[in-house]
C-alpha positions in Angstrom: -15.4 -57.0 36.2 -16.9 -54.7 38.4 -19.9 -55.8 41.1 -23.1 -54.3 40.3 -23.5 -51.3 43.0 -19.7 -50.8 43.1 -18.8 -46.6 43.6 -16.6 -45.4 40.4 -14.7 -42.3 41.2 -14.4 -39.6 38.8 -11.9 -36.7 38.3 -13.6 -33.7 37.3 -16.9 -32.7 37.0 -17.9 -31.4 33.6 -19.9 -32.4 31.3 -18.2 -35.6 30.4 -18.5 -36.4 34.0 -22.3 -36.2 34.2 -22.8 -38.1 31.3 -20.9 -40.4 32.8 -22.3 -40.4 36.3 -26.0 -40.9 34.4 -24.7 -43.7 31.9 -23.0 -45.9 35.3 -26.6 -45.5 37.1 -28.2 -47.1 33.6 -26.2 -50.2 34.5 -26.4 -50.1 38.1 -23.3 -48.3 39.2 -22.8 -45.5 41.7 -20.9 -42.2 40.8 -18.8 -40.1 43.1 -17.3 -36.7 41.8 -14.5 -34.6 42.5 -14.1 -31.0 41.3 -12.5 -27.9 43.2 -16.0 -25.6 41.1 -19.1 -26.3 43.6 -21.1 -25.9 40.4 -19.7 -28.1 38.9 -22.7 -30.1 36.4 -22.1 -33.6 37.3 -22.8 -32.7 41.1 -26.1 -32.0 40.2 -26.6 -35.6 39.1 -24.6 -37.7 41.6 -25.4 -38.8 45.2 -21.6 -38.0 46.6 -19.8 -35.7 45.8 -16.3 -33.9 46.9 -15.3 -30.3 46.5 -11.4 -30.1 46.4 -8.5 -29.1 44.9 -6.8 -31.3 42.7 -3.4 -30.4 44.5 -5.0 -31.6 48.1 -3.2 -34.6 48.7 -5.1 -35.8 52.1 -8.4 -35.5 50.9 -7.5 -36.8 47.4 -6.9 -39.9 49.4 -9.7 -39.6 51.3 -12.0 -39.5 48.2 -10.3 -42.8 46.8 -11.0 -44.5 49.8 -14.5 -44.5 49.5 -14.5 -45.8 45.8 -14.3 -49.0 44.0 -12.0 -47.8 40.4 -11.1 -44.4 39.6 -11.6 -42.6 36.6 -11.1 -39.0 34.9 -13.1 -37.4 32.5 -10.5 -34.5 31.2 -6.7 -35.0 30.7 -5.1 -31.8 32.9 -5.7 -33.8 36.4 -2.4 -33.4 37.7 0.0 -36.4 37.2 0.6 -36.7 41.2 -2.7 -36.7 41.9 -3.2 -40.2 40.1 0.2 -41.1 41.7 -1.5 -40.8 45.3 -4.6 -42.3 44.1 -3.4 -45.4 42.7 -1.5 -46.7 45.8 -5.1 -47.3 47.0 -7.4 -47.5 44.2 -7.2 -48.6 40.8 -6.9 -45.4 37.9 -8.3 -46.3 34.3 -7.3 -45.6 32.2 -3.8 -45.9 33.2 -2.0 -42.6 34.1 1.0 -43.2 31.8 -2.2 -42.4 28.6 -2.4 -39.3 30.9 0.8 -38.3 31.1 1.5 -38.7 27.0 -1.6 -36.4 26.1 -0.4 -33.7 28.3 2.4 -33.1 26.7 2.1 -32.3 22.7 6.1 -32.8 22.3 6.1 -36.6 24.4 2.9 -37.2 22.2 4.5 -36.6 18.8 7.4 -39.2 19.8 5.2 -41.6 21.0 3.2 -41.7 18.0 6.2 -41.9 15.8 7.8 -44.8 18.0 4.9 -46.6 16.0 5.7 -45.6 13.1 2.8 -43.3 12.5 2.9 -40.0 10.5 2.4 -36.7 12.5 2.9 -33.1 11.4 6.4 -32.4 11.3 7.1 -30.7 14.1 9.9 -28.8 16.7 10.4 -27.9 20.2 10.5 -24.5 21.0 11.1 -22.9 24.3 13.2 -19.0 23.5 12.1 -16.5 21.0 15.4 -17.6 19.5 14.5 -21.5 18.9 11.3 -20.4 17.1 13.0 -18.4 14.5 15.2 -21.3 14.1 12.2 -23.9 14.2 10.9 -21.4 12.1 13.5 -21.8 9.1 12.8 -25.6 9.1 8.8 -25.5 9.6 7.7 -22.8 7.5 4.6 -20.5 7.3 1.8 -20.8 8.3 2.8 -22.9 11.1 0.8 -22.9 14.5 2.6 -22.8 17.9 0.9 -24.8 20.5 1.7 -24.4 24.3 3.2 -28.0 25.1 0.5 -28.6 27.9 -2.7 -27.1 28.8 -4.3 -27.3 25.4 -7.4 -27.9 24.3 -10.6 -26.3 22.3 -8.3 -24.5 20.4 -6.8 -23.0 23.8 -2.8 -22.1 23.5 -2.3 -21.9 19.9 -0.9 -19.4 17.8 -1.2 -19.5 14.0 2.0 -18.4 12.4 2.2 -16.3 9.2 4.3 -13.7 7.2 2.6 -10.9 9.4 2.3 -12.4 12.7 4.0 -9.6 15.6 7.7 -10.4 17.1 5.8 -9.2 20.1 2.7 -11.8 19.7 5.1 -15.0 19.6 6.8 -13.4 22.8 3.8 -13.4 24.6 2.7 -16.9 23.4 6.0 -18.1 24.5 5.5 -17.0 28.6 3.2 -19.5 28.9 6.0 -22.1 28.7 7.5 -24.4 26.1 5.8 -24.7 23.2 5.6 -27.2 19.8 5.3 -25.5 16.3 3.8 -27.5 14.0 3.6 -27.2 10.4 0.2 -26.3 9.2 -1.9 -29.4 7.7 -4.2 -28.5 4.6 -5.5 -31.2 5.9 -9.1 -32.7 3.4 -11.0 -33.8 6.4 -10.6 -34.5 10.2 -11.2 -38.1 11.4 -12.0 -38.9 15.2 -12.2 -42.9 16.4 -13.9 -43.9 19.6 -11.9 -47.0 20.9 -12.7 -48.4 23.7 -10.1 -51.5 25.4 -11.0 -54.2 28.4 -8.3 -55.1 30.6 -8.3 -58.4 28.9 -6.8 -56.8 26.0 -10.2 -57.0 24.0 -10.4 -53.6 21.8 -13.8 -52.4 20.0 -14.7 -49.2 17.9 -17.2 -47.1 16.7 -17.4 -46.2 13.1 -14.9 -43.1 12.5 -16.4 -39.8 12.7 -15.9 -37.0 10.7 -15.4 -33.6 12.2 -16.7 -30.0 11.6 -14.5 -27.0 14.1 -15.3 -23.5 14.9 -13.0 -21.6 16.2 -11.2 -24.2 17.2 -14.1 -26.1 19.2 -15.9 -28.9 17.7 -19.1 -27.9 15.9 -20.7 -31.0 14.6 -19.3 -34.8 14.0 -20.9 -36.5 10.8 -21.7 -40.3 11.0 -22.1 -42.1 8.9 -19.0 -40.1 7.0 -18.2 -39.8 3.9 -14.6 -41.1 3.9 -13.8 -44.0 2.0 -14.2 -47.2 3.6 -10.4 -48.0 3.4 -9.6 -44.8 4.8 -11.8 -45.5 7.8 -10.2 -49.1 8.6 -7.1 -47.4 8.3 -7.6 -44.9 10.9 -9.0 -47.9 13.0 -5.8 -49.7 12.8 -4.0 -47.0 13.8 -5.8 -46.0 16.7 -5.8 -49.9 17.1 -1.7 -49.7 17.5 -2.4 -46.7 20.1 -4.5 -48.6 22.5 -2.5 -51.6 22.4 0.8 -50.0 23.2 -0.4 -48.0 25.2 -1.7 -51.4 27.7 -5.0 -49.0 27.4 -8.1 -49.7 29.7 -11.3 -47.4 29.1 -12.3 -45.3 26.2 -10.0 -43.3 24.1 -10.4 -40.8 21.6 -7.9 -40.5 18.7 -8.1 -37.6 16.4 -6.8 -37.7 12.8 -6.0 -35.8 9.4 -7.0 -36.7 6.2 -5.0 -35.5 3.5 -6.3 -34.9 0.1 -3.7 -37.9 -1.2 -5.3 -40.2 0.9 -2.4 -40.6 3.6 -3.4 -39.8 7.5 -1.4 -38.4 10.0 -2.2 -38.5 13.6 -2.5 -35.0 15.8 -3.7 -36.1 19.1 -5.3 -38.4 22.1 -7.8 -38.3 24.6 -7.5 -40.8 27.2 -11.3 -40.3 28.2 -14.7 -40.5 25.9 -15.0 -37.7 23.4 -16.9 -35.1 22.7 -17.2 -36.4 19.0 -18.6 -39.4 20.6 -21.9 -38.6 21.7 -23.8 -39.5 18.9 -23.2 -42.4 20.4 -25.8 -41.9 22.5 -28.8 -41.9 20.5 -27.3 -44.1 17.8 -25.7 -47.1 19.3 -26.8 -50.1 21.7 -24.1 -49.4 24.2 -22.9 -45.5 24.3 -19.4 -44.1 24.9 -19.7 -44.1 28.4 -21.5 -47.5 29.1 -18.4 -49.0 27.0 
């Protein structure tokens, strides 16, 4: 349990990050921020701040030094930053959350070691492995860049008229997943939170609303059965757990019209589809 006044580092500084850096002040914690943009939103709203790149190894070190627990409120912080970091600080949640959500291929696996349902899926990384992934998977597919995603950001939806040239040029941006496409009935999102005692909470499931790709609007209460929700509980239950999960996680979901869910992804950080939480719970997102 963390002293009241202790410093909690945080890795990025979006909008996440603010909300964070005004939620630790509530209960009598101090904020410091790191982000390479000097406009960055949660500078305007912290005491210390640190303008660096994420690659900058000596002052990376320098940051963590003047902190109590570190903390990251997207999941593309490089992986050897957190290495650095956590020889002299500790990093929740724990980077090996991090390194799982960055790559959509590692991801998949790790949800199906669990024995959860995903999208069925291949690895493609040649022009020639995606028509051959391509046989298997069908149209309309999507092909997602394995890293780097998010809001919609390197995807690619697949259909009988989509241009040789179009995949090419999706491909240069490194290996990619293509998934089948989901007529999915509804998308799920559950806020779980984990101590480092192993106790795990959640909010009710959410259900989500996307434009283009970026989350319009998350209904709660939701209309999904109340089986369905304690369902997608449990599962993101199993995530947390095996994961050996500290902090708040966001675990996204599809709803398929015969009742049965399959997972699509993590975030290893509060969610965007959590700040209702804000205005409609005790403790928010980023007080938990």
């Amino acid at each position: 349990m963390l002293k009241m006044g202790s410093k909690i580092g945080i890795l990025g500084g979006g909008q996440l990050a603010r909300m964070l850096a005004v939620s630790a002040s509530r209960i009598g914690y101090l904020a410091h921020v790191y982000d390479p943009d000097p406009s960055s939103p949660a500078f305007e709203v912290v005491s210390n701040k640190t303008i660096g790149s994420f690659k900058d190894t000596c002052l990376l070190k320098r940051f963590a030094k003047t902190v109590d627990v570190m903390t990251y409120e997207f999941e593309n912080v490089p992986e050897a930053a957190l290495i650095d970091i956590e020889k002299i600080i500790p990093i929740f949640p724990r980077k090996n959350a991090l390194a799982i959500s960055q790559n959509r291929i590692e991801e998949k696996k790790f949800f199906q070691s669990l024995g959860l349902k995903t999208a069925q899926y291949a690895l493609v990384n040649s022009f020639e492995s995606f028509l051959a992934a391509e046989v298997v998977i069908k149209t309309p597919s999507i092909l997602k860049t394995c890293s780097d995603g998010y809001d919609g950001k390197g995807q690619l939806r697949i259909t009988g008229s989509t241009k040789k040239s179009e995949v090419k040029k999706h491909l240069l941006q490194g290996p990619c997943v293509l998934e089948s496409f989901v007529p999915f009935y509804k998308e799920i999102s559950v806020i779980i939170a984990r101590s480092n005692e192993g106790q795990v909470v959640s909010y009710d499931p959410g259900e989500n609303i996307h434009e283009s790709g970026i989350l319009k609007k998350t209904i709660v209460p939701s209309e999904i059965p109340r089986k369905v929700q304690l369902d997608s509980v449990i599962i993101a239950g199993k995530i947390i757990n095996a994961l050996n999960y500290v902090g708040v996680l966001g675990v996204e979901l599809f709803l398929k019209r015969n009742g049965e869910l399959l997972v699509n992804e993590i975030a290893p950080r509060v969610h965007n589809s959590g700040h209702w939480t804000q205005n409609g719970c005790a403790i928010d997102q980023f007080e938990q």
